[in-house]
Structure formats: structure tokens, C-alpha cells
N, C-alpha and C positions, 0 to 999 in steps of 0.2 A: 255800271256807271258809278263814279265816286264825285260826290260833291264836298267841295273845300271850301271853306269863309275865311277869306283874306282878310287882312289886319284893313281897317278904313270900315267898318261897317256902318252907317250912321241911322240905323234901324227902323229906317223909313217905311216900313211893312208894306213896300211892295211885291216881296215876293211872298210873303202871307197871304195876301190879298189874291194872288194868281193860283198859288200851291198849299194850300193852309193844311195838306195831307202832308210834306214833307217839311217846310217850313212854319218855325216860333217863330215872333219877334217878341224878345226881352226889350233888357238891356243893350245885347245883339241879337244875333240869330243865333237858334238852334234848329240841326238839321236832323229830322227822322230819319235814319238810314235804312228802318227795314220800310219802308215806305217807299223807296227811290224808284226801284224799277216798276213797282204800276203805276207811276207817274212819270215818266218819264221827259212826256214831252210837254208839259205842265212843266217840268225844272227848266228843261233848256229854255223855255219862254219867258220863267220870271230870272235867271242868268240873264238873258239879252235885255229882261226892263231893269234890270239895277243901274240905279244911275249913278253908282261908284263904283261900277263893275269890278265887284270882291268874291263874286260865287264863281270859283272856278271850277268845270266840270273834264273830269277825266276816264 
């Protein structure tokens, strides 16, 4: 799985708050990539809480 942060972030650290093993919140997000796949379903759940849905997952 590849996780993407779309332009519109507004750093609302809800997916920190869900995934704090893959997800920063700065200024934006920053995404841990070697972190992704033992979390995986911890990303797709804070993906579905962003409420500017910009974590695109592929």
C-alpha cells in the first residue's frame, strides 16, 4: 500500500490521533512509509476520518 497527501491538508491531526505509527501532523502531514504495512488498517481508517479527504491510498 502507498499512501498520498493530497493538496487541501488542513492539519487537523486526525489521523495522528488514529495512526501516530504512520502519521505527523506539522504544518501538514508527514507520512512514515516504512511504517505502512504493520498498520495498515489503522491508515485506511484514519483515510476514511479525514474530513478533507486528501489521504489517498493506493
Amino acid at each position: 500500500m502507498k499512501v498520498k497527501i493530497e493538496d487541501g491538508c488542513i492539519a487537523c491531526g486526525a489521523c495522528e490521533s488514529i495512526c501516530d505509527a504512520v502519521f505527523t501532523v506539522e504544518d501538514t502531514v508527514l507520512v512514515n512509509e516504512a511504517n505502512i504495512s504493520a498498520n495498515e488498517e489503522a491508515v485506511k481508517e484514519a483515510a476514511e476520518a479525514c474530513p478533507v479527504s486528501v489521504i489517498i491510498l493506493e
